[in-house]
Each structure stands twice: as structure tokens, then as C-alpha cells.
C-alpha positions in Angstrom: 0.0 0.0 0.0 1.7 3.3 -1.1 1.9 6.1 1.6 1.1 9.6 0.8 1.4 12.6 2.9 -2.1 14.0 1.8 -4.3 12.3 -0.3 -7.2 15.0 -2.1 -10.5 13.1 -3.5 -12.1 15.0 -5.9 -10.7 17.4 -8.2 -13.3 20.4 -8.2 -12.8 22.3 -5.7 -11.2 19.9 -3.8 -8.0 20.5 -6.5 -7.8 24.2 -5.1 -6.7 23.1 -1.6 -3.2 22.2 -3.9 -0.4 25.2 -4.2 2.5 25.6 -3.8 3.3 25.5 -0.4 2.7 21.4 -0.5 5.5 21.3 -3.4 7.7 19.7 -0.4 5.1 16.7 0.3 3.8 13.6 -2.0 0.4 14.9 -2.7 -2.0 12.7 -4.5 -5.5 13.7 -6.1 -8.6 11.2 -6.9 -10.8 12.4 -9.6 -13.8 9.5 -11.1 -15.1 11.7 -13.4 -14.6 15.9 -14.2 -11.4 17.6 -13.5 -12.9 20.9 -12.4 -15.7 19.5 -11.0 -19.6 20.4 -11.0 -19.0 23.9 -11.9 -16.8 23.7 -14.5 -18.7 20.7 -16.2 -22.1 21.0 -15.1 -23.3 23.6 -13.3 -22.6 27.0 -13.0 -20.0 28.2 -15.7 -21.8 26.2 -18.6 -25.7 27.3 -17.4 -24.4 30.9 -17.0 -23.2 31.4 -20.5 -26.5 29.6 -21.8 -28.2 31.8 -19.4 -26.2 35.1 -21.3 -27.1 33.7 -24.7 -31.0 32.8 -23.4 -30.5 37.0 -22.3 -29.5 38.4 -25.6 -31.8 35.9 -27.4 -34.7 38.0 -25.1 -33.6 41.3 -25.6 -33.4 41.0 -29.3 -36.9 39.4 -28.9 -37.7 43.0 -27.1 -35.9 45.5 -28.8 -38.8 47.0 -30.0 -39.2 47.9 -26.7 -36.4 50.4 -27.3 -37.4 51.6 -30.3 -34.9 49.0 -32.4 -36.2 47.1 -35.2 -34.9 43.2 -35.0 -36.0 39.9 -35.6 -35.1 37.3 -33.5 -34.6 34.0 -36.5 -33.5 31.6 -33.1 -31.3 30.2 -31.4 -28.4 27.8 -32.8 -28.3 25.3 -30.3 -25.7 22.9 -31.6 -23.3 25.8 -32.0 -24.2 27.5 -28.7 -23.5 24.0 -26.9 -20.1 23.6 -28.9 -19.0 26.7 -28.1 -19.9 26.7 -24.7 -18.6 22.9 -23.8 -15.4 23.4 -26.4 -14.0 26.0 -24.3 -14.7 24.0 -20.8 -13.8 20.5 -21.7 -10.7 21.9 -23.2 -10.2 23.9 -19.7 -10.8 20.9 -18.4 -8.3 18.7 -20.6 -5.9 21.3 -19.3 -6.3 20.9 -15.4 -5.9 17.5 -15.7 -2.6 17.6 -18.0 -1.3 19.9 -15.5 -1.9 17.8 -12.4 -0.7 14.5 -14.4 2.8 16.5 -15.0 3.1 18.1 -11.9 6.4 16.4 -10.2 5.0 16.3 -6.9 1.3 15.2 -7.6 -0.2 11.2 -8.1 -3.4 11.1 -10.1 -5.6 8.5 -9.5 -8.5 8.4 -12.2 -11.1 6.3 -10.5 -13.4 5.8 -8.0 -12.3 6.1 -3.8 -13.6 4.1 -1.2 -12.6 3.8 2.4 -11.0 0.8 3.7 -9.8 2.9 7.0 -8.7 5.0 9.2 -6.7 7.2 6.4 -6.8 4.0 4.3 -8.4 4.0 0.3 -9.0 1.9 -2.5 -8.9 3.3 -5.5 -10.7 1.4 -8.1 -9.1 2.3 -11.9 -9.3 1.1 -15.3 -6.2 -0.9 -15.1 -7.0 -2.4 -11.6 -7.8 -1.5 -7.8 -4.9 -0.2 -6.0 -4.4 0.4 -2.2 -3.0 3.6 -0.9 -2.9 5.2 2.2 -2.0 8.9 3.6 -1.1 10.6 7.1 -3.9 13.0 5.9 -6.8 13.5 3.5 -9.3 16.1 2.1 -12.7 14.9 1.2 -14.3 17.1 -2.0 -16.2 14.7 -4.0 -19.3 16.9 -4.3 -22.6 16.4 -5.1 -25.3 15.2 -7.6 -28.9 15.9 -9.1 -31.3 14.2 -6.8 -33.6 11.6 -8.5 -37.0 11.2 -6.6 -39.4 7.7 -7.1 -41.7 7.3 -9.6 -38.6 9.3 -11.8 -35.9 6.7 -10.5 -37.9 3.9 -10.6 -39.2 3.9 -14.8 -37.2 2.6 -17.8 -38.2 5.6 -19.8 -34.9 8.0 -20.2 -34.7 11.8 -18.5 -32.6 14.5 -18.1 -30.5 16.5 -15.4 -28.3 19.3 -15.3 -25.3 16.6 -15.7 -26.3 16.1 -19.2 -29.1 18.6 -20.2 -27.0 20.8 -21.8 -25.1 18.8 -23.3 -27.8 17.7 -25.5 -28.1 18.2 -29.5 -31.6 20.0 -29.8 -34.0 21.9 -27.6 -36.9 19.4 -27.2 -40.2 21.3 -29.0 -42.1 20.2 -25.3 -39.7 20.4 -22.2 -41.3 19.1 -18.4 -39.1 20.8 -15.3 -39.7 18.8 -12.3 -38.5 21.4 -9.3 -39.0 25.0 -8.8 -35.4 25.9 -6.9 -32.8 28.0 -8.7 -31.5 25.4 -11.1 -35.2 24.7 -12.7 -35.7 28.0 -12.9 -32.5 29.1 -15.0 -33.0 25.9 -17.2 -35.9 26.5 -17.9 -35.3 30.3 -19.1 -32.4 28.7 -21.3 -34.7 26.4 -22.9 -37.7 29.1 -23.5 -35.9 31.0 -24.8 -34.2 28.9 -27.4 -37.9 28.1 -28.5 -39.3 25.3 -26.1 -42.6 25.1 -25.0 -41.9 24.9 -20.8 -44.0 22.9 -18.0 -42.4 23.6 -14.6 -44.1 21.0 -12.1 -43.3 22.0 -8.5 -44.5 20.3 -5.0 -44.6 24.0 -3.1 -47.1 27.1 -4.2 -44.5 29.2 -5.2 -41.4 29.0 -7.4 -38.0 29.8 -5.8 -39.4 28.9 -2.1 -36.2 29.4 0.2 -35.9 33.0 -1.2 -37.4 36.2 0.7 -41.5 36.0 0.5 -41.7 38.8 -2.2 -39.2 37.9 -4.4 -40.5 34.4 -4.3 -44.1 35.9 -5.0 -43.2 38.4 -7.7 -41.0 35.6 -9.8 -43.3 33.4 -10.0 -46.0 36.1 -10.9 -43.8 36.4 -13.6 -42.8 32.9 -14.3 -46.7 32.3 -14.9 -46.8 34.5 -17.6 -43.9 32.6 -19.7 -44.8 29.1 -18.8 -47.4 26.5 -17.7 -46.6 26.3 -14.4 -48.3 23.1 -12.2 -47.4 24.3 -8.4 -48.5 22.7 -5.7 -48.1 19.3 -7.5 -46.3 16.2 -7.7 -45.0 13.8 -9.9 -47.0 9.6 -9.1 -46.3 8.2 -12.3 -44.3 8.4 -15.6 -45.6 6.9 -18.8 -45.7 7.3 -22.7 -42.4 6.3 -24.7 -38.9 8.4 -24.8 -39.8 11.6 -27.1 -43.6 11.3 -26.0 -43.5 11.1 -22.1 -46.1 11.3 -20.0 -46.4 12.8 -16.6 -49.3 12.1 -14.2 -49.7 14.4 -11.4 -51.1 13.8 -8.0 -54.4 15.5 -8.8 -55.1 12.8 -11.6 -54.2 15.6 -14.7 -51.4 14.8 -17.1 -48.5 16.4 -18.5 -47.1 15.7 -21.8 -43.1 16.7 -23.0 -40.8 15.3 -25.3 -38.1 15.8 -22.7 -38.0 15.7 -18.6 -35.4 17.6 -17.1 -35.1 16.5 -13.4 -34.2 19.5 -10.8 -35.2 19.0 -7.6 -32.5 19.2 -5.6 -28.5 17.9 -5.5 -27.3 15.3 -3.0 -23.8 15.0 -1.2 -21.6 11.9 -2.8 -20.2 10.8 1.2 -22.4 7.9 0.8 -20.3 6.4 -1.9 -17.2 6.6 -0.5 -18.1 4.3 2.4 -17.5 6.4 5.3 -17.9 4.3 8.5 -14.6 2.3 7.9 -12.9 5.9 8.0 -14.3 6.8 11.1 -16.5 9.8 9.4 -19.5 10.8 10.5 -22.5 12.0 8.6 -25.7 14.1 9.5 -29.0 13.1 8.3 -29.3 14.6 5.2 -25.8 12.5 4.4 -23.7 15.1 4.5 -19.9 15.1 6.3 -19.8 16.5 9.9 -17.5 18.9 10.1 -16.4 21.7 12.6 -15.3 25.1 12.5 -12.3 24.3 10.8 -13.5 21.9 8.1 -11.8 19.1 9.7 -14.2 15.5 10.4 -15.2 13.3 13.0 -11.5 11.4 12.0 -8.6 12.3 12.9 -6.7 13.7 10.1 -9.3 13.9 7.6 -10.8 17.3 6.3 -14.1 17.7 3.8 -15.1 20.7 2.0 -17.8 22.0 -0.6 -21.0 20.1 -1.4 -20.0 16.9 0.2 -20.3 18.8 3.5 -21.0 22.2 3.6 -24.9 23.6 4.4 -24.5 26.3 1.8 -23.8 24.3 -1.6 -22.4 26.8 -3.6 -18.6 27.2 -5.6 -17.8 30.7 -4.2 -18.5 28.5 -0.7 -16.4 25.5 -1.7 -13.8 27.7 -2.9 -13.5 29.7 0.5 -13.6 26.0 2.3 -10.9 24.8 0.3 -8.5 28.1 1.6 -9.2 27.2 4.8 -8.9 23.4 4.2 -5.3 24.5 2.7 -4.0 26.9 5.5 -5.0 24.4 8.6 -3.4 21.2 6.9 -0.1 23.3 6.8 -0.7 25.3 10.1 -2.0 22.9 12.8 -1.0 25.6 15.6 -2.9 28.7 13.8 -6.1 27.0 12.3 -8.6 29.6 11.0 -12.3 28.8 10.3 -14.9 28.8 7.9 -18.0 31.5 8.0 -20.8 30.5 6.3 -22.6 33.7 8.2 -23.1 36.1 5.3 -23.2 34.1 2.1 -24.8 36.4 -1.0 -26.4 33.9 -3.9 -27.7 34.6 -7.0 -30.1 33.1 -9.5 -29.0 34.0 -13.1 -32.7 33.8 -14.3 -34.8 36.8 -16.6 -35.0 39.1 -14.4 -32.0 38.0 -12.3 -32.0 37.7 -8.3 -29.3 38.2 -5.3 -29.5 37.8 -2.1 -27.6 37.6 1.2 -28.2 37.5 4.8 -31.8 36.9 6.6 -35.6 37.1 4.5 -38.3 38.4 5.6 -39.8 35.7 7.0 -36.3 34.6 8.7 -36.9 38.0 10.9 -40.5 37.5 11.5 -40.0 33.8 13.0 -36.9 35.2 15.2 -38.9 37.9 16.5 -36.9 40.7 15.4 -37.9 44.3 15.4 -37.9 45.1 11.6 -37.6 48.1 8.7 -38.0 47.2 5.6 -37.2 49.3 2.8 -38.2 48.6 -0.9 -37.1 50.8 -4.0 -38.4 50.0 -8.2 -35.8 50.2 -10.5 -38.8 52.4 -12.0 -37.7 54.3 -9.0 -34.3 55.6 -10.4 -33.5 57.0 -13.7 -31.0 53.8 -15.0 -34.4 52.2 -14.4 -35.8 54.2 -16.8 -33.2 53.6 -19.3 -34.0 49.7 -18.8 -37.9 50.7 -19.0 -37.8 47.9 -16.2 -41.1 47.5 -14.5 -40.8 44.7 -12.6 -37.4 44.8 -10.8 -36.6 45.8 -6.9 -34.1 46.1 -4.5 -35.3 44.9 -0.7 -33.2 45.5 2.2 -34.1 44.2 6.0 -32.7 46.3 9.0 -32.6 46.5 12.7 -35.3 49.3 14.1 -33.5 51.7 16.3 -29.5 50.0 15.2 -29.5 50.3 11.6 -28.1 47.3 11.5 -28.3 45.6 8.2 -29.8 42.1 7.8 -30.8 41.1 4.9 -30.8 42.3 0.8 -32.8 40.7 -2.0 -32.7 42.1 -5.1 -35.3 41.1 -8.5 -34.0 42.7 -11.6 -31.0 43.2 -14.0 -27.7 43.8 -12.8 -29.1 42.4 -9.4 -25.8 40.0 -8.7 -23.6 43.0 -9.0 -26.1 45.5 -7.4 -25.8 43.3 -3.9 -22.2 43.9 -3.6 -21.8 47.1 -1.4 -24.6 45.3 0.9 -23.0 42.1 1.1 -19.5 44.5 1.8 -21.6 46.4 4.5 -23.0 43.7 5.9 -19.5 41.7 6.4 -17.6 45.0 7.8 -20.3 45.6 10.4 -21.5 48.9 8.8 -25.0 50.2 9.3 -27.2 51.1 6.9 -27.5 55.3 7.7 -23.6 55.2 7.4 -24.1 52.9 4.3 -26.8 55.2 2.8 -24.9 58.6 4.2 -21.8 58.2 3.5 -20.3 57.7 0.1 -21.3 59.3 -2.8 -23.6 57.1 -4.9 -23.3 58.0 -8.5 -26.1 59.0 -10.8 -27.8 58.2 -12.5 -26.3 54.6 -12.2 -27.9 51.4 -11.3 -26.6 51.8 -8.0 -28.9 54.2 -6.7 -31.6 51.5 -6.9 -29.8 50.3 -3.5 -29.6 54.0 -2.4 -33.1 54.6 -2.6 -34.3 51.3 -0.8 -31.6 52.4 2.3 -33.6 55.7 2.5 -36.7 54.1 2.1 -36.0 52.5 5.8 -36.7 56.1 6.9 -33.2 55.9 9.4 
């Protein structure tokens, strides 16, 4: 059994814990599938430049809004998805030449399972080896979630692993889920000229996000699509290309294509855990303390496979820590998962950090709330956006920020100097007060909802 000094599964974000302060040490890496992981592959890279291309292809579509005159002829989908996957399979290709011809780094291409305390077994094309290493970083990440009667029927469907990878946009397309992922994919494939059917089990789309935005998106979303909420999937049926769908109410949907995005799952339970001494919580993912390290001694996880806030800019900031505390075991610094801004690259796009409304009304808190239009503010007018807002949540009497959702263009960039404010402790008069905001940009959208809490 070969000894290592640290042994890295999974090559996502897992491959950032890697620099060049470990040149010194034999460093291995196990990767099964993607170098670069989810996000490069999968998830949010690829769906964000679909998502640009499904937001050009709409504001062509609405120029006339501005007093342009152009035709939208479609999308080309085959080119779109060569372009898109020829430039991230090629970045792929690349990370995984580089760590193959690094002097101080093993590659392993296959699967990892635990055989022990620190112990693997590494199944490969050429064999299963043994190997061993005085310590080791779990990053083996996540994937789609596949509820019964779905998982249980012969008949083919799709996820976001493979969605986009496809050759043509089905004329029908069913979305089973209503979180962020459905709702992007679903934009993507609307606007490249399918007909959409989002099925979700909840009332609203976008659920976890604040109560309005939730509300107003899928106020929206029922004007683009045929949305089924408060439904379930009981049965699948039809043949592939002419599927099926019957709901719990006894009515039917039918697609030429099921896309599948209800949720993603952590991978721990394939790696076979117990023998390591790893511990799990209920939903399956890793225990882990303040300092990503596990329930075993010398044995750290990081990103999907652990963390309660699944998202790269997350895994990434796990796998700096994960990288300082292997290599300083007398100054370990932790993780904050406190103040973690999102966004949802959908038409109109969403951000959002810190508490919702209804967070502050089940802790009791003594609440502003201040809401400004982006028909509010001139740049709004420029957009003739009629539908956009920015919502920020304060502390009566303190000022103290706690929470920012924003519905509109621009929003992920608009959040910024409240998710800056909101890490550095400043309030929102001094936010509001205190720097010039320039006009007539974007920006003052944010401006006007800090006034609008009447501090």
C-alpha cells in the first residue's frame, strides 16, 4: 500500500486546496469523473453562458421595446453548446494535464472508497490499488437528486449533468422542481424556443428566497410558462420523445423531454464512510467543525459533500481554509458561512444575502424594511424595467443591516456594497450617508431602498 502525505479526493474544488506551499510533500489527487468539477462541467460556468445567450436571445426578442427594429430567426443550439462545452472541456483537458505532469502530484482516475482510518482503495481502469495517507481532504461533491416514480421507470430523462449537453432543444420540455436550477434551465430552454412545463410540489417557485421575491418571480414565471405548483410527480408513462407525466391531482403532463431538478445530493455515501471513522448528519452530508476538519482524525471535507450552503464561491473559501490548517496545525482559522450572498441567473436575475423576511419575523426581530423600483431611479428608466426591486431588512433603532434581496437586472452585482456592508459591520444610515452614490447609475436603486428605511 503506497503512503502519501495528503491524499485530495475529488478534483473540483477539492484540487484548489493544492499550491505551492505542499510542493515539499507527496500529494496525490482522486478524480472518477470531471477535473474541475460540478462547476466547470455541469453547473454554474456552462448554465451561465446559456443563461447570457438565453438573455441576448430575449432582448433581441424586445428590442422594439427600445425603439430597435430586429428579428429574433432563433437560437443555434448545436453551436451554442459547442461553443460553450469546447471551451470548458478543453479547460478541463488542461487541469488535468497539469496535475498529471506536476512532479510532486499522483493522479488516481477512479473511484475512492474507504477501507480505513486514512486507508483507500482506488478502483481504476487498469485495476484497484491500495494507498494510504497521514492526511486526506474529502471534496467529491454532489449530484442531481432523482425522486421515485422518476428513478424507478425505464423511460430516459434528463439532469443538469447532461441537459446541456444535448443536441436540440426538445419542441415540449417538463421541469420537475422549482429551486434555482429549474428556474435558470428552464429560461435557457424558453428562450431557445421550447414550449416549458415547470411542475413543483410547493405554491410558489423559488421557495427558500425572501416572500416577495419568491411571489413576484413566479408572478412572472406564470406568464412565460405552464406552471403546475403545488403538485407532484406519481407516475411516468408514454415512450422516450412522448413522455407522459401524471400528477397527483389525476391531470397529465405531456413533453418530449424531462429535465429532473429538484435538488442535488452529497456523494459521502459512496465513499463508504464508516470504515474511515466519518461521520454523517442526516441529510448524508460530512460533519464537520469550524475548521472543516471531520469526526477522524486527520481527515478534512469541503464544498457540497459537507457544507450547508452548496455553492462554488462557498467550496472555494472552504478549500483556503482546508489548505491553510493542513499546513498550520498551531494557527487553524475557520470557515463562515454567516453572510453568504447567492444569485439566480434567471430573466429578471436575483441576489441575495443574509436573513428574508420571513427569517426576521420567526426570530422575533424588530424590523424596517425598505423597498425601492428600479422604476424608481433613472437607470431604471433607461431599462424601461417594470418589474425589478431592491429589498433590504434592517434592525429598528440599530440600523443594523440584515438582509438584501434584489429582483432585476444587474441584481448580482447590485448586492455587492450590501453584502461589503454587511460583512464589515456597517449600518445602513452610514451605508446610505456616506459615500457618494453616482447618478444616475444602477446603484442608486440600492440607495433609494436604504432611505426608504426612513433611518
Amino acid at each position: 500500500m503506497r503512503q502519501h502525505d495528503l491524499v485530495v479526493i475529488g478534483a473540483g474544488s477539492g484540487n484548489a486546496v493544492i499550491d505551492a506551499s505542499f510542493a515539499g510533500l507527496d500529494v496525490a489527487i482522486v478524480e472518477e469523473r470531471w477535473f474541475g468539477g460540478t462547476c466547470l462541467n455541469a453547473g454554474c460556468i456552462p448554465s451561465k453562458m446559456y443563461a447570457h445567450t438565453a438573455h441576448v436571445a430575449r432582448t433581441v426578442g424586445e428590442a422594439g421595446t427600445y425603439d430597435v427594429d430586429a428579428e429574433l430567426s432563433g437560437v443555434r443550439w448545436r453551436e451554442m453548446r459547442d461553443r460553450v462545452f469546447g471551451r470548458l472541456d478543453a479547460e478541463r483537458e488542461e487541469g488535468r494535464r497539469g496535475r498529471r505532469e506536476a512532479d510532486s502530484v499522483t493522479v488516481y482516475e477512479g473511484t475512492a472508497r474507504f477501507t480505513g482510518p486514512r486507508e483507500l482503495r482506488i478502483g481504476l481502469a487498469e485495476g484497484a490499488v491500495g494507498i494510504g495517507a497521514r492526511q486526506i481532504v474529502i471534496a467529491a461533491g454532489g449530484r442531481p437528486l432523482v425522486p421515485p416514480p422518476i428513478a424507478g421507470s425505464a423511460l430516459p430523462y434528463e439532469t443538469s449533468d447532461t441537459i446541456m449537453r444535448i443536441d436540440a432543444p426538445p419542441r415540449r420540455l417538463a421541469v420537475l422542481g422549482g429551486g434555482y436550477i429549474a428556474a435558470e434551465l428552464a429560461e435557457v430552454f424558453a428562450a431557445a424556443g421550447s414550449s416549458v412545463v415547470i411542475v413543483e410540489k410547493e405554491e410558489r417557485l423559488l421557495g427558500p428566497q425572501d416572500e416577495t421575491v419568491a411571489a413576484r418571480f413566479t408572478e412572472l414565471a406564470r406568464s412565460r410558462y405552464d406552471l403546475r405548483l403545488g403538485r407532484e410527480v406519481t407516475g411516468v408513462g408514454g415512450r422516450p420523445g412522448a413522455l407522459r407525466l401524471t400528477l397527483d391531482d389525476g391531470s397529465t403532463v405531456e413533453a418530449d423531454m424531462l429535465l429532473v431538478a429538484v435538488g442535488r445530493v452529497p456523494n459521502g455515501d459512496r465513499l463508504n464512510l464508516g470504515a474511515a471513522g466519518v461521520a454523517t448528519h442526516d441529510d448524508g452530508r460530512i460533519v464537520v467543525d469550524a475548521y472543516q476538519r471531520t469526526t477522524a482524525e486527520g481527515v478534512f471535507a469541503l464544498g457540497d459533500v459537507c457544507t450547508p450552503v452548496p455553492l462554488k464561491h462557498v467550496a472555494n473559501r472552504e478549500a483556503q481554509v482546508v489548505g491553510h490548517n493542513l499546513r498550520h496545525p498551531d494557527d487553524l482559522i475557520a470557515a463562515d458561512h454567516e453572510l453568504v450572498p447567492a444569485a439566480v441567473f434567471t430573466r429578471p436575475q436575483i441576489a441575495s444575502v443574509g436573513a428574508t423576511e420571513q427569517d426576521c419575523r420567526e426570530r422575533g426581530l424588530d424590523l424596517l424594511v425598505g423597498e425601492a423600483r428600479y422604476a424608481d431611479v433613472a437607470y431604471g428608466w433607461a431599462m424601461e424595467d417594470t418589474t425589478g426591486f431592491c429589498k433590504v431588512l434592517a434592525e429598528r433603532g440599530t440600523g443594523r443591516l440584515l438582509g438584501a434581496h434584489l429582483m432585476g437586472p444587474q441584481a448580482p452585482a447590485l448586492i455587492q456594497p450590501l453584502v461589503l456592508a454587511m460583512t464589515l459591520g456597517i449600518d445602513a444610515s452610514t451605508l446610505v450617508r456616506s459615500p457618494y452614490w453616482i447618478h444616475p447609475a444602477p446603484t442608486e436603486l440600492v440607495e433609494k431602498a436604504l432611505l426608504d428605511l426612513g433611518l
